[in-house]
C-alpha positions as protocol buffer text, in pm:
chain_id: "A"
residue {
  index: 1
  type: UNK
  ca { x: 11127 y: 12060 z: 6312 }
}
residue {
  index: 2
  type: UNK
  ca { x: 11474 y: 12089 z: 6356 }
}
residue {
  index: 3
  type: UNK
  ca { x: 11673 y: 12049 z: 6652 }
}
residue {
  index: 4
  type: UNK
  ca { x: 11853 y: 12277 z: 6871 }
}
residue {
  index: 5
  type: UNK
  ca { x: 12126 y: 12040 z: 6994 }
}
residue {
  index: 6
  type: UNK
  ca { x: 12313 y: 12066 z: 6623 }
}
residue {
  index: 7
  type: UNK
  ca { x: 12287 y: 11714 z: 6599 }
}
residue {
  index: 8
  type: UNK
  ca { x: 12126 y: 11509 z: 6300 }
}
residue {
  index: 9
  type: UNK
  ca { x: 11914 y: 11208 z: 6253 }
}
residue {
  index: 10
  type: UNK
  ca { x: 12177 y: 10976 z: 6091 }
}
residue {
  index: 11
  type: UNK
  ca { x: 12445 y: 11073 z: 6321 }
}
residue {
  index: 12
  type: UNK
  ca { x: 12515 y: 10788 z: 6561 }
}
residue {
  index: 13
  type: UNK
  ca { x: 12516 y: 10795 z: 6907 }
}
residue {
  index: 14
  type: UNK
  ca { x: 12859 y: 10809 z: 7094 }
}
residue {
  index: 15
  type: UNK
  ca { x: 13018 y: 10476 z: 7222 }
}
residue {
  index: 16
  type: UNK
  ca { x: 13067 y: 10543 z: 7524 }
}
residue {
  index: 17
  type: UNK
  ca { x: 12742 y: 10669 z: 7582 }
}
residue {
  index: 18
  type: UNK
  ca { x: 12587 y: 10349 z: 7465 }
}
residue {
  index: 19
  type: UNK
  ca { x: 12829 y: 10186 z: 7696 }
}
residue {
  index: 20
  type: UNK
  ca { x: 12732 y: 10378 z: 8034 }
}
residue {
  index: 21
  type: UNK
  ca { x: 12304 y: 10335 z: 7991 }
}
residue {
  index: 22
  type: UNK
  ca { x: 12408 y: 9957 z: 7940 }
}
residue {
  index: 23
  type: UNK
  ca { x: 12575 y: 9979 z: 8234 }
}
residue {
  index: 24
  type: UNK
  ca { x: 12252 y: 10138 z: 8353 }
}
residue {
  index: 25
  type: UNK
  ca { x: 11963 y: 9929 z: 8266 }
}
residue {
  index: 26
  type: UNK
  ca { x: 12159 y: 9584 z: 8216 }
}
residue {
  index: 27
  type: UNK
  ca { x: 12179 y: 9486 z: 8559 }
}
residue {
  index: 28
  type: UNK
  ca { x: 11841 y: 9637 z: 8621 }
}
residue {
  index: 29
  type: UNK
  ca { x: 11652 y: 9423 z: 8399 }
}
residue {
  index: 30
  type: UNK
  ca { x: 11857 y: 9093 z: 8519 }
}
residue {
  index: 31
  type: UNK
  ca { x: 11764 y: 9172 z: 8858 }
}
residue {
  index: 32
  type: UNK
  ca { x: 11358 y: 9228 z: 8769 }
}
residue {
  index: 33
  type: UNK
  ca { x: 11412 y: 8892 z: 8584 }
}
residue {
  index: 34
  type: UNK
  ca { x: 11538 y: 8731 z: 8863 }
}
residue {
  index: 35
  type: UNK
  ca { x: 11232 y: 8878 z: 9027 }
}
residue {
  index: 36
  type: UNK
  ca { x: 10982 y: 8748 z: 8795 }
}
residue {
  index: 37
  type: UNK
  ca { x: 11169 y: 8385 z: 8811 }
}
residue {
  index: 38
  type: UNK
  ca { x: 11098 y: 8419 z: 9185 }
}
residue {
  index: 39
  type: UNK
  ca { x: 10776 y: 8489 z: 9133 }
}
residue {
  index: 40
  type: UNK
  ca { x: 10682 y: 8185 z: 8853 }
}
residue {
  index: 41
  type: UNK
  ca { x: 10635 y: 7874 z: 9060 }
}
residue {
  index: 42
  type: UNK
  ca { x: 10723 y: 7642 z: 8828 }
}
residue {
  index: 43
  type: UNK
  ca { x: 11104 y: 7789 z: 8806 }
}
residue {
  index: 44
  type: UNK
  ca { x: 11123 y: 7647 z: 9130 }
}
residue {
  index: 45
  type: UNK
  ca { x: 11281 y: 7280 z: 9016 }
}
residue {
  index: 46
  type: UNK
  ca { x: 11543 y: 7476 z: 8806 }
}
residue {
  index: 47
  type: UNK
  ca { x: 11642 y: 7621 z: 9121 }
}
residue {
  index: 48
  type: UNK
  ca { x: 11971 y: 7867 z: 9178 }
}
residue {
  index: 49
  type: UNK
  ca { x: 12090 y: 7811 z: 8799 }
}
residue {
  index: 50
  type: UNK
  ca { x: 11753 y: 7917 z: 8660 }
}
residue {
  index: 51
  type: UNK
  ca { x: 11805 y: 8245 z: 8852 }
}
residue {
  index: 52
  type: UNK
  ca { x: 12140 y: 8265 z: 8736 }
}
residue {
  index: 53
  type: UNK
  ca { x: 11992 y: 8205 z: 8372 }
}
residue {
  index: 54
  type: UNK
  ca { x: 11695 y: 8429 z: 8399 }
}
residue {
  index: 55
  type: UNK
  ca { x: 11911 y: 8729 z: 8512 }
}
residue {
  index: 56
  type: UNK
  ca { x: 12148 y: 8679 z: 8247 }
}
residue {
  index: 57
  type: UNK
  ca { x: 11840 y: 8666 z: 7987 }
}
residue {
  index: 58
  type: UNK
  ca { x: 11766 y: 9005 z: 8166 }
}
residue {
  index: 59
  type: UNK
  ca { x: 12105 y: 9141 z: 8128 }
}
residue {
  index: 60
  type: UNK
  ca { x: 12070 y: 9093 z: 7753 }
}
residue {
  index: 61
  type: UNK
  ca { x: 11700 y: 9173 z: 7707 }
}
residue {
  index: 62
  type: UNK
  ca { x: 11855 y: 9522 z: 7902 }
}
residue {
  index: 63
  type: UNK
  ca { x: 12045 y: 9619 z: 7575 }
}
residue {
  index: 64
  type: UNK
  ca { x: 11671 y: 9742 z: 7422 }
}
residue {
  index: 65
  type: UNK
  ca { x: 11604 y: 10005 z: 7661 }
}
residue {
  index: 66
  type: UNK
  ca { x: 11985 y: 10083 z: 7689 }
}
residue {
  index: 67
  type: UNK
  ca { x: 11981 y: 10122 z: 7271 }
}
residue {
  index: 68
  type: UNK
  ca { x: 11636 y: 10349 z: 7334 }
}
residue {
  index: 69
  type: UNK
  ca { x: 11775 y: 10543 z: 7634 }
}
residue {
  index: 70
  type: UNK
  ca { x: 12099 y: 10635 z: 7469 }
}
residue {
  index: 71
  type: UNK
  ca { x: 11912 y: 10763 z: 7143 }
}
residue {
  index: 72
  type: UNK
  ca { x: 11686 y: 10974 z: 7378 }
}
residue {
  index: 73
  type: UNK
  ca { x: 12005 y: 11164 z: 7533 }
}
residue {
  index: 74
  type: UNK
  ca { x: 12177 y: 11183 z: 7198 }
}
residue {
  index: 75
  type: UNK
  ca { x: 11875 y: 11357 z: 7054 }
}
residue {
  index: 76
  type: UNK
  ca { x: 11863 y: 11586 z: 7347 }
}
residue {
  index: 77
  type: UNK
  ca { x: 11599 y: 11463 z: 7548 }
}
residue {
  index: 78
  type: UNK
  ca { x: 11355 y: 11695 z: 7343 }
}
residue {
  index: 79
  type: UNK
  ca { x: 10987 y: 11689 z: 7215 }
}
């Protein structure tokens, strides 16, 4: 089935809108993996720099859904 948008399955999404649903869910997952370091007891001896840590893991674990998100609005969002 063809879409409507005009736009084709090998072309590749824009840059910049890559860029902005980074800036979306990046800090969102670093801040749920802060949340889930809070939550594991034994993070407790790393202290402050394990948060640090397990939000920046988050940050970078947040380029998956960013990558998945930004094909979704390229394609047009439709199914």
């Amino acid at each position: 089935m063809e879409k409507s948008s005009g736009t084709t399955a090998n072309e590749p999404v824009p840059r910049w809108l890559s860029l902005f649903c980074f800036a979306l869910m990046g800090p969102a997952m670093g801040i749920n993996a802060v949340f889930l370091a809070l939550a594991i007891p034994a993070m407790a001896p790393f202290g402050t720099n394990g948060l640090i840590a397990a939000g920046l893991v988050g940050a970078v674990v947040g380029v998956l859904p960013a990558r998945w998100l930004a094909r979704k609005i390229h394609e047009g969002i439709g199914e």
